[in-house]
C-alpha positions as CSV (number, residue, x, y, z in Angstrom):
1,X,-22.1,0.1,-6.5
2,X,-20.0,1.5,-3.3
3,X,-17.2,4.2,-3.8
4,X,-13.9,3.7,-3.2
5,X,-10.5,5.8,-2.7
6,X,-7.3,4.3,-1.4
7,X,-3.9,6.5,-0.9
8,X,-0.1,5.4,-0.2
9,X,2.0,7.6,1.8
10,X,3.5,9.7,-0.5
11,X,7.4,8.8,-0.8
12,X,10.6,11.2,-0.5
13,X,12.1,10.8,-4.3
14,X,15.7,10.7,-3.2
15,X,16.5,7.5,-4.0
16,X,14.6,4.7,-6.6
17,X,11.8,3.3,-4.2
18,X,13.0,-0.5,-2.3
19,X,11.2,-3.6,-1.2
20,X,9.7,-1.5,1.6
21,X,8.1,1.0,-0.9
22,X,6.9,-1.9,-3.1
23,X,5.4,-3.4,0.4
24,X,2.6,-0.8,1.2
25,X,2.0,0.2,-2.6
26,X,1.3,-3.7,-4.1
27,X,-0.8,-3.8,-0.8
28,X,-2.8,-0.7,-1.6
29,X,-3.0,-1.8,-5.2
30,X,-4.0,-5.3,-4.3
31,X,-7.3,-3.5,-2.2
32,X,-7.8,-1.1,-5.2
33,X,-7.9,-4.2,-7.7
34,X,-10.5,-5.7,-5.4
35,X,-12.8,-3.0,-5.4
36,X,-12.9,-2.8,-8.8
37,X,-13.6,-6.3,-9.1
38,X,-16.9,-6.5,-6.6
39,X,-17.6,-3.1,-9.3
40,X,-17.0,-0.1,-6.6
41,X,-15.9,2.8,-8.3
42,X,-12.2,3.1,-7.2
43,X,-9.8,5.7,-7.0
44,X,-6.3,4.7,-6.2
45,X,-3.8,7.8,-5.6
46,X,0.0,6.9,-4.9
47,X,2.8,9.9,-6.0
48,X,6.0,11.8,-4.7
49,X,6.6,14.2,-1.4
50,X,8.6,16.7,-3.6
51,X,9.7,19.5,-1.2
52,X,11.8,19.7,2.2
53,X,15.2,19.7,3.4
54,X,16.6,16.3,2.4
55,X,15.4,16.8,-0.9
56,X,17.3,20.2,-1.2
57,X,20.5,19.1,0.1
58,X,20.0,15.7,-1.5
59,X,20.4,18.1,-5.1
60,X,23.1,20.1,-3.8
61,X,25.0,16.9,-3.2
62,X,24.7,16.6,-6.9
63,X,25.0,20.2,-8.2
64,X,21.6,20.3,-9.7
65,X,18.1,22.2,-8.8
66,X,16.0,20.3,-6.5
67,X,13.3,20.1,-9.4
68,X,15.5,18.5,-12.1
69,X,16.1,16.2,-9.1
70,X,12.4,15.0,-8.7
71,X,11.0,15.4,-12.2
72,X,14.2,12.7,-12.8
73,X,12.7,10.5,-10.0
74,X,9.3,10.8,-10.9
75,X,10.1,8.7,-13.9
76,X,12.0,6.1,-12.2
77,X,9.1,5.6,-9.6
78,X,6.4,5.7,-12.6
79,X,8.8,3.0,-14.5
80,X,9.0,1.3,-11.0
81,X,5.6,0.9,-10.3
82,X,5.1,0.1,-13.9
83,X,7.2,-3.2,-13.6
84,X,4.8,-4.0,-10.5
85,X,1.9,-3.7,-12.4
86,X,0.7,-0.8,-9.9
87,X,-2.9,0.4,-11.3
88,X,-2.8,4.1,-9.7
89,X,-5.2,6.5,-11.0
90,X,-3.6,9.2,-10.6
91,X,0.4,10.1,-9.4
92,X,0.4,13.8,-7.2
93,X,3.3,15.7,-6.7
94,X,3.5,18.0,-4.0
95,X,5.1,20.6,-6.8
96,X,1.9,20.5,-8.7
97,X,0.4,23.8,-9.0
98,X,-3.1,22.8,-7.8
99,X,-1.6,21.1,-4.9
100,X,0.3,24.1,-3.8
101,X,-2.7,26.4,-3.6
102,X,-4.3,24.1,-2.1
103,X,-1.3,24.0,0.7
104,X,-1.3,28.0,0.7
105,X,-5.0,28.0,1.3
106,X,-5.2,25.7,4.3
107,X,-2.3,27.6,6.2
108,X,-3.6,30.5,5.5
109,X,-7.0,29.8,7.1
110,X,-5.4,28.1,10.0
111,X,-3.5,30.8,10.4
112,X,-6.9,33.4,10.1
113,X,-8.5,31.5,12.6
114,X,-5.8,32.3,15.4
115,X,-4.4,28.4,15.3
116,X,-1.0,29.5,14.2
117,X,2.1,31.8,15.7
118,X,5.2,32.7,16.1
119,X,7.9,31.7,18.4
120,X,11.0,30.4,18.9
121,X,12.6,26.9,18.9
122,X,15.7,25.5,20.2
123,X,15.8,21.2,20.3
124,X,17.3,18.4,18.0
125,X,16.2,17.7,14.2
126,X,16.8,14.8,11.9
127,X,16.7,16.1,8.8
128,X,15.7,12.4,7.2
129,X,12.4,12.8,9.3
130,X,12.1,16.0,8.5
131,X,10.9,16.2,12.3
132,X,12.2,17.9,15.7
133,X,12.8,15.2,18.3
134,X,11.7,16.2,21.9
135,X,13.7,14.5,25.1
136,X,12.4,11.0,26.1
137,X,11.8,10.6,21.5
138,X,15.2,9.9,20.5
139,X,17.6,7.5,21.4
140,X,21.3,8.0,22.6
141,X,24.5,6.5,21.2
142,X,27.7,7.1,23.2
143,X,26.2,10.1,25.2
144,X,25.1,11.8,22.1
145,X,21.1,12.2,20.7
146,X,20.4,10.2,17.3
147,X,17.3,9.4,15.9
148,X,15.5,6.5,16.4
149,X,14.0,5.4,13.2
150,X,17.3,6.3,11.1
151,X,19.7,5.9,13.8
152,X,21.9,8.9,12.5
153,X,22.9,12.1,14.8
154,X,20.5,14.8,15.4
155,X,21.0,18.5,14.3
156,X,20.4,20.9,17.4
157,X,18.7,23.7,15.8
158,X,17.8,27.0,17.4
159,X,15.5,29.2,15.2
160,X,12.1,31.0,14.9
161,X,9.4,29.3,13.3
162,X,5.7,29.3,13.3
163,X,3.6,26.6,15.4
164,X,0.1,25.0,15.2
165,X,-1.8,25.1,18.1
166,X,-2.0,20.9,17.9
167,X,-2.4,21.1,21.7
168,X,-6.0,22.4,21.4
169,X,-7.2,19.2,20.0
170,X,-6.0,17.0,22.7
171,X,-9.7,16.3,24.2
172,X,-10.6,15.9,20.3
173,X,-8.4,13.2,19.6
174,X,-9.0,11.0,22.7
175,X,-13.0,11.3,21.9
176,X,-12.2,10.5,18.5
177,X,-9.6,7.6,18.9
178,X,-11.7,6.1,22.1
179,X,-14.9,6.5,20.1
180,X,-14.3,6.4,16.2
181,X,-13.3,2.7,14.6
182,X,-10.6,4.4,12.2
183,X,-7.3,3.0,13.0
184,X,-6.9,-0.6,11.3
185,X,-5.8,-3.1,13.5
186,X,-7.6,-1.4,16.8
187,X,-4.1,-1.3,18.6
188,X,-2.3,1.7,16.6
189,X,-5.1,3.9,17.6
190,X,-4.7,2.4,21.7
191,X,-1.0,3.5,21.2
192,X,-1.7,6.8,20.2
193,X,-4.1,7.3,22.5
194,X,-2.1,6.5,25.5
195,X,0.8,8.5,24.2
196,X,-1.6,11.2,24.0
197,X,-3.1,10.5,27.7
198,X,0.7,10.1,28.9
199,X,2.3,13.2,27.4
200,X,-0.1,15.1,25.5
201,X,0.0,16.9,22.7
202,X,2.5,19.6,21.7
203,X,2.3,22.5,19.6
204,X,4.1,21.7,15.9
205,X,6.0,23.2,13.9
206,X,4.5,23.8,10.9
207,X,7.1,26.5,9.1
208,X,11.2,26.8,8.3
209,X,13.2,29.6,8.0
210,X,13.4,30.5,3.9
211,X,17.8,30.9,4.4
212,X,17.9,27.1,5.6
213,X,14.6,25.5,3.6
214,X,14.2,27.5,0.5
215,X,13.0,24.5,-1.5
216,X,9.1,24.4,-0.2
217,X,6.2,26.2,-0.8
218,X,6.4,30.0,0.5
219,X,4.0,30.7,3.7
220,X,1.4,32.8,2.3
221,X,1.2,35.4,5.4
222,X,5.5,35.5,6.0
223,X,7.3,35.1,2.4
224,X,10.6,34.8,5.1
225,X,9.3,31.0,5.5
226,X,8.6,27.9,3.8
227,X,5.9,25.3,4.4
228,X,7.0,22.3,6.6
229,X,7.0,19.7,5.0
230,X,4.9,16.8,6.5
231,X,1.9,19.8,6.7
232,X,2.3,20.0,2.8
233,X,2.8,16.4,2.2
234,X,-0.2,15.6,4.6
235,X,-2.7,17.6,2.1
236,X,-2.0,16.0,-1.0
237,X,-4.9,13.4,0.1
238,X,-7.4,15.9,-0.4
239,X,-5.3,18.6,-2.9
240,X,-5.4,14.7,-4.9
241,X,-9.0,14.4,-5.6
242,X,-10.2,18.2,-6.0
243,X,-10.5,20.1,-3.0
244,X,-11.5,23.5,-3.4
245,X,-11.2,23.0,-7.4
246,X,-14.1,20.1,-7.2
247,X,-16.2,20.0,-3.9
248,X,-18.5,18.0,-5.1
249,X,-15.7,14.9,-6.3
250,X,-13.8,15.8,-2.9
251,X,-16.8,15.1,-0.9
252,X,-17.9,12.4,-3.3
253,X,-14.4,10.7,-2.4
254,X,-13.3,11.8,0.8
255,X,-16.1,10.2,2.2
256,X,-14.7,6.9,1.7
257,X,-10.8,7.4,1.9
258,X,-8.6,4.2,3.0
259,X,-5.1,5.5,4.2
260,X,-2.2,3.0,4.1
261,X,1.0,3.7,6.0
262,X,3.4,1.7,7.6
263,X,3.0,2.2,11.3
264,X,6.6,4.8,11.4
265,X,4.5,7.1,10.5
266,X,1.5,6.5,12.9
267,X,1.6,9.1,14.7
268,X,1.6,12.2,11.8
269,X,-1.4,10.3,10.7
270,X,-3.7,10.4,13.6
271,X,-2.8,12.8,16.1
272,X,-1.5,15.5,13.6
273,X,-3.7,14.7,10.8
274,X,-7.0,14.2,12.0
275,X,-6.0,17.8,14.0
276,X,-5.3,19.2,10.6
277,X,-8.3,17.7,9.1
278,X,-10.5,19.3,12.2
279,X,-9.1,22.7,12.0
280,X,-9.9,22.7,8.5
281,X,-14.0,22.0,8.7
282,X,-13.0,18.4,7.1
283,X,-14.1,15.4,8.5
284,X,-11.4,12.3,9.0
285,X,-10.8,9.4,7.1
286,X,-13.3,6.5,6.9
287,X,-10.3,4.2,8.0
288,X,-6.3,4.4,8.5
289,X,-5.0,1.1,7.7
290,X,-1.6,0.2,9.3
291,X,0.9,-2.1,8.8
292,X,4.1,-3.7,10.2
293,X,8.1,-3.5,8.9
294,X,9.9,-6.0,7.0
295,X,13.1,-6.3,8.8
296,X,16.2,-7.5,7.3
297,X,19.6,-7.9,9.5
298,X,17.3,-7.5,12.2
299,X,16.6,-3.9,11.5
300,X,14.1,-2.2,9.7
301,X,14.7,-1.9,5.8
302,X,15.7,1.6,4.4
303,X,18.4,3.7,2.8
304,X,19.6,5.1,6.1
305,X,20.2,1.4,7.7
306,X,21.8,0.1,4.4
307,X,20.1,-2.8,4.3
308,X,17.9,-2.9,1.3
309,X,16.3,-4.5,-1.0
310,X,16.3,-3.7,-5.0
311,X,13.2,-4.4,-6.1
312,X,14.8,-5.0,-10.2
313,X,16.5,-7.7,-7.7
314,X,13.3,-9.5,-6.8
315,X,12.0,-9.1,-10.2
316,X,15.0,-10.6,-11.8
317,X,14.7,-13.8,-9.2
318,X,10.8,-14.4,-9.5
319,X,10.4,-13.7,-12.8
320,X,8.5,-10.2,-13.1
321,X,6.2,-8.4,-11.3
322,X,3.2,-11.2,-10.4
323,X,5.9,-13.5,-8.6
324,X,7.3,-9.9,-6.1
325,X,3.8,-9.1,-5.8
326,X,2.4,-12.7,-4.3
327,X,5.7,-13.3,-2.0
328,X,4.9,-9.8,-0.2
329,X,1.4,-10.2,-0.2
330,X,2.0,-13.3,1.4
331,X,3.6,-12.4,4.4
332,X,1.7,-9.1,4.4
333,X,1.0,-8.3,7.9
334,X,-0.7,-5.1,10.0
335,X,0.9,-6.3,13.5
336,X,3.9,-8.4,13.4
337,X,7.6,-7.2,11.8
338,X,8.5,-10.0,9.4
339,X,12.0,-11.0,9.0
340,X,12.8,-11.4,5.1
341,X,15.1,-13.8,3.6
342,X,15.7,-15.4,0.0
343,X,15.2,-18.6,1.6
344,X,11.5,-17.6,2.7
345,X,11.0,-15.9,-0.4
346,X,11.8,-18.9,-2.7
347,X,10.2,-21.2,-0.6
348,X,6.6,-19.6,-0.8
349,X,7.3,-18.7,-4.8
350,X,7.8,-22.2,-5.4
351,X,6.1,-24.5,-3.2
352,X,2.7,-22.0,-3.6
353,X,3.1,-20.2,-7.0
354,X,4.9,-22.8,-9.2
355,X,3.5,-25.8,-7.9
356,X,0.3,-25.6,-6.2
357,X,-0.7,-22.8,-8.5
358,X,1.1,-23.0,-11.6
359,X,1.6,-26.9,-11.8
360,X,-2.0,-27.7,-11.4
361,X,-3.1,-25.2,-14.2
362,X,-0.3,-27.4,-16.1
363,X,-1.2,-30.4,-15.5
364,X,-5.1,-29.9,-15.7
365,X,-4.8,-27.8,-19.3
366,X,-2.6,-30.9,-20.8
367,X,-4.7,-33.1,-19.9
368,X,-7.8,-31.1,-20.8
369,X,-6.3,-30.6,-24.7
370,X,-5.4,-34.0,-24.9
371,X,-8.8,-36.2,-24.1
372,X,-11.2,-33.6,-25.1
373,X,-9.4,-31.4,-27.3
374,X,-10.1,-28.6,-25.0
375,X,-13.9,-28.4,-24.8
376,X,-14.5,-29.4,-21.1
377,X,-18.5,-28.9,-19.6
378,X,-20.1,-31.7,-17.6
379,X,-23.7,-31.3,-15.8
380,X,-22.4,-30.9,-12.7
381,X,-19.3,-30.2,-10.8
382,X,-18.3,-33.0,-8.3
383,X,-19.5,-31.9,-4.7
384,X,-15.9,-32.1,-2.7
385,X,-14.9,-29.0,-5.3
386,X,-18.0,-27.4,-5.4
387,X,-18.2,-27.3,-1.6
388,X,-14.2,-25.9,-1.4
389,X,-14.8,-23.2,-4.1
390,X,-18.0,-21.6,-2.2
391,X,-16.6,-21.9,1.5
392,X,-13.3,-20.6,-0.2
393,X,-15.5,-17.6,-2.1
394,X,-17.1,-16.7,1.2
395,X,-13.9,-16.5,3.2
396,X,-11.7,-14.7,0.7
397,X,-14.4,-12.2,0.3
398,X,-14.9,-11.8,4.1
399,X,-10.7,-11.3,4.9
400,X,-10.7,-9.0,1.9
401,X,-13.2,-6.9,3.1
402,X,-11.4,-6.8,6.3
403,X,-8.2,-5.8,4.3
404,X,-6.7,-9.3,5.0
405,X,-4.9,-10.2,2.0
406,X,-2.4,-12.5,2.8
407,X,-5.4,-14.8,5.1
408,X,-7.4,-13.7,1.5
409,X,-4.4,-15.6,-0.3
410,X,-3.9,-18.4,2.0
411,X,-8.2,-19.3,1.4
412,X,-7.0,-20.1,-1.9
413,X,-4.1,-21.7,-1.9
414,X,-5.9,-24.5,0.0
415,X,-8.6,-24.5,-2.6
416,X,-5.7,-25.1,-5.0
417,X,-4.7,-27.8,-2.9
418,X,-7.5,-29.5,-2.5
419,X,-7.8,-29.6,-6.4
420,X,-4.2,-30.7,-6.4
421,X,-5.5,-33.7,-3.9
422,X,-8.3,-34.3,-6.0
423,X,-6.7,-34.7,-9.5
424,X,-4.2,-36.9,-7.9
425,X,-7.4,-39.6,-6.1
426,X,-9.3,-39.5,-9.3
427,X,-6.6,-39.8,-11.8
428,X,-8.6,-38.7,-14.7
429,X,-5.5,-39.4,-17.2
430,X,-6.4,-43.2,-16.6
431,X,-10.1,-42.6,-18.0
432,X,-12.0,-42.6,-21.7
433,X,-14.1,-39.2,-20.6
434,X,-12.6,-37.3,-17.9
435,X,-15.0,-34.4,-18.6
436,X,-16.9,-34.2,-14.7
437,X,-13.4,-34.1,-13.2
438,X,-11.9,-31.5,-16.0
439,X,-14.7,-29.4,-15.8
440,X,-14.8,-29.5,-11.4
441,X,-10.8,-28.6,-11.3
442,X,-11.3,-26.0,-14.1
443,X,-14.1,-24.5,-12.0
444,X,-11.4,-24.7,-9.2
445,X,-8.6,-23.0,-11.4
446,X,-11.1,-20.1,-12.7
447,X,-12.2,-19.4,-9.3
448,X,-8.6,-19.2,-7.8
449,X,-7.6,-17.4,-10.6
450,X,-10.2,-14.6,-10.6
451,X,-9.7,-14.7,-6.5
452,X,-5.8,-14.4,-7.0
453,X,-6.5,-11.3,-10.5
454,X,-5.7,-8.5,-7.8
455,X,-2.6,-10.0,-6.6
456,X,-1.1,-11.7,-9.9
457,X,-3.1,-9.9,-12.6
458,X,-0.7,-10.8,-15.2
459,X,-0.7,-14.3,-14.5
460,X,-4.0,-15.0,-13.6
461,X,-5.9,-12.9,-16.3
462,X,-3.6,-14.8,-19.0
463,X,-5.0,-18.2,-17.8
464,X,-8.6,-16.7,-17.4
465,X,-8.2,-16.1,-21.0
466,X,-6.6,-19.5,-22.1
467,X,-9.6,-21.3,-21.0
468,X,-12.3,-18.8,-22.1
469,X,-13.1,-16.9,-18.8
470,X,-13.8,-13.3,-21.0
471,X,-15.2,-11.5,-17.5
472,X,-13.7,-11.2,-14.4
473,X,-15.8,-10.0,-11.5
474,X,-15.5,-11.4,-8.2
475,X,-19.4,-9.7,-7.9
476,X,-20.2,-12.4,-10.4
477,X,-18.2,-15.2,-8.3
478,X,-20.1,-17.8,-7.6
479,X,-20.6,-21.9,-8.6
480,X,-20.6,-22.9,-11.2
481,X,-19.3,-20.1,-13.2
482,X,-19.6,-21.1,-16.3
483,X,-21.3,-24.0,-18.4
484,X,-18.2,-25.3,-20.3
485,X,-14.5,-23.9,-20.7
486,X,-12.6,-24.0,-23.7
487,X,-8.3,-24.6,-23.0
488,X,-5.9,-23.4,-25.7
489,X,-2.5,-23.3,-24.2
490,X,-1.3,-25.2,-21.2
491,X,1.7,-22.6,-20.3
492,X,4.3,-23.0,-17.7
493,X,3.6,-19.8,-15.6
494,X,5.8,-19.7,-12.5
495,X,9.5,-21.4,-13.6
496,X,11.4,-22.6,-10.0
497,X,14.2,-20.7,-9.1
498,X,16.7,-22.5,-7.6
């Protein structure tokens, strides 16, 4: 049994999470789901970034105290992730206690060991970033600097502020990106690295003035400042699982972390992070694990561009939380920006989950009930599906393990149509003992279904236990997996939307 942790970014709580929240945390949950499944011991950590200056004057907008704001939207992202079945083991929040020691501690030692000071800064700031844009990073509108993620004016700011000495890690970073396999797809890391051969790496800002951020945690060695926000936010992957409370769980853990961002935030997860992470004694993550925006009106989706998503929206149209979570596993993908529309959407829920899944587990239950009264076994299983289900085993598992998931769900969805194929040549409604083809597309069904658990767990665990699958362990996967199946209900899972 291997070990394994998995983190989402952790999300700004200004506004309920969208489609693009739901995106990276399904996919993170889908991998967690997995693990448990082949039995590694999994820790999956998702939660809130619960300090910073949007935050603050997101509150003041609304007259309350920044911490009546996030313990609100903690519960709405809890009750969010709790429609999408998201199986989290724990939720941090950057306001928890042990989290902010843990913050205090690691500035303070950066700080002891001469890789922090004081200076001055004059440039431009979004505040939705949180981040100071140097010339040649933003964009310009109409003569005038905006950012180029949010597309909204920068602030020029001109304050003191204390740095982190990220240049000093420059040769560091290109021997560990040129050298190390941590960056998922390989091209993220190239970008980074040639960014960091072309301009190299600046000094951060790792500190605000108290009188314009007050709501952060205080800078142990100047009480006049405030932790910056990405540096606290950054730490809750090893503040999560017990550093300096529990070295022997961090180490335990940390050993075998999976990061998953979308690739916006690339670069404060590699060349800032690993520096962090090496100033600090701590080794980097075993992988980084990037991915690609979903784009709708041709922009990417978020509160800034107005062009979200609701995600009660998409679980109002695909009937709860299995149906969201298959459609954006589906066109899940590390490299390439997907363009999302209801017409894509429907298509895949319908042709894919209502039909070739759902229609099939119909169809094959019915029949099942009605000619054997439900007790299906047969000697052998016919050799075109027993030769589908193991290729079909062996490739899921090898584009899982390679954090594939939608070429994972595509595998079987042509195992499901090969079984639809199949019960449509041998016709097993026209004959007096159907039981070798019953028992062959029931194989087929409990295969997909324990295959598909981590991405419909609802659905698939509910026909598992309709026809008398009582384990699920993709470990245990293999044919045939069982001696006989019992059916007791032939539901309609997936209903078309039209």
């Amino acid at each position: 049994m291997g070990v394994f942790y998995i983190t989402t970014p952790i999300y700004y709580p200004t506004a309920p999470p969208h489609i693009g929240h739901a995106y990276t945390t399904v996919y993170a949950d889908v991998l967690a789901r997995y693990h448990r499944l082949i039995g590694d011991e999994t820790f999956f950590m998702t939660g809130n970034d619960e300090h910073g200056l949007k935050l603050q004057r997101a509150a003041e907008k609304r007259g309350i105290h920044p911490k009546q704001l996030v313990d609100e939207m903690e519960g709405v992202y809890k009750n969010y992730w709790r429609l999408l079945n998201i199986s989290y083991d724990h939720f941090i929040r950057t306001t928890h206690s042990y989290h902010e020691e843990v913050v205090k501690h690691s500035i303070q030692k950066l700080y002891d060991k001469g890789l922090i000071y004081k200076a001055s800064y004059a440039g431009w700031y979004c505040a939705d970033c949180e981040k100071y844009y140097s010339p040649g990073e933003y964009i310009e509108i109409d003569g005038k600097p905006y950012c180029p993620i949010h597309r909204k004016p920068l602030e020029f700011l001109e304050e003191e502020t204390y740095y982190f000495k990220l240049s000093e890690f420059e040769d560091y970073m290109v021997k560990l990106l040129s050298e190390r396999d941590i960056v998922y797809p390989k091209t993220y890391a190239l970008e980074v690295l040639n960014k960091i051969k072309t301009e190299g790496l600046r000094d951060v800002s790792i500190a605000r003035p108290k009188e314009r951020v007050w709501w952060g945690i205080e800078v142990p060695f100047d009480k006049n400042y405030t932790v910056y926000v990405w540096f606290d936010a950054l730490l809750n992957y090893i503040s999560g699982i017990g550093y300096l409370r529990d070295m022997d769980r961090f180490e335990k853990y940390w050993s075998n972390v999976h990061h998953i961002i979308g690739k916006d935030i690339l670069w404060f997860h590699t060349a800032i992070w690993f520096s962090i992470l090496k100033a600090l004694d701590i080794e980097p993550p075993k992988r980084l694990i990037v991915h690609a925006f979903l784009l709708n009106r041709g922009l990417k989706i978020g509160k800034s561009a107005g062009n979200v998503i609701a995600i009660e929206d998409l679980l109002d149209r695909y009937n709860g939380g299995d149906g969201v979570r298959y459609i954006l596993m589906r066109i899940f993908n590390h490299q390439k920006d997907v363009p999302v529309t209801t017409e894509l959407f429907d298509s895949i829920y319908n042709s894919e989950l209502a039909d070739n899944y759902g229609n099939l587990i119909r169809r094959v239950g019915v029949l099942s009930m009605k000619k054997l009264n439900g007790d299906v076994s047969a000697d052998r299983i016919d050799e075109v599906l027993e030769y589908k289900i193991s290729e079909t085993v062996e490739k899921y598992n090898r584009e899982m393990e390679n954090y594939n998931v939608s070429s994972a769900i595509i595998a079987v969805n042509e195992l499901l149509r090969t079984a639809n194929q199949y019960i449509n040549e041998k016709r097993p409604w026209e004959k007096n003992d159907p039981s070798l083809e019953l028992y062959s597309l029931l194989e087929a069904i409990a295969s997909s279904s324990i295959m598909l658990y981590p991405v419909i767990p609802e659905a698939a665990g509910k026909i598992l236990n309709l026809i008398g699958v009582d384990e699920i362990s993709i470990k245990r996967l293999s044919v045939p997996l069982r001696d006989r199946y019992h059916v007791s209900d032939a539901p309609i899972l997936f209903k078309k939307v039209k």
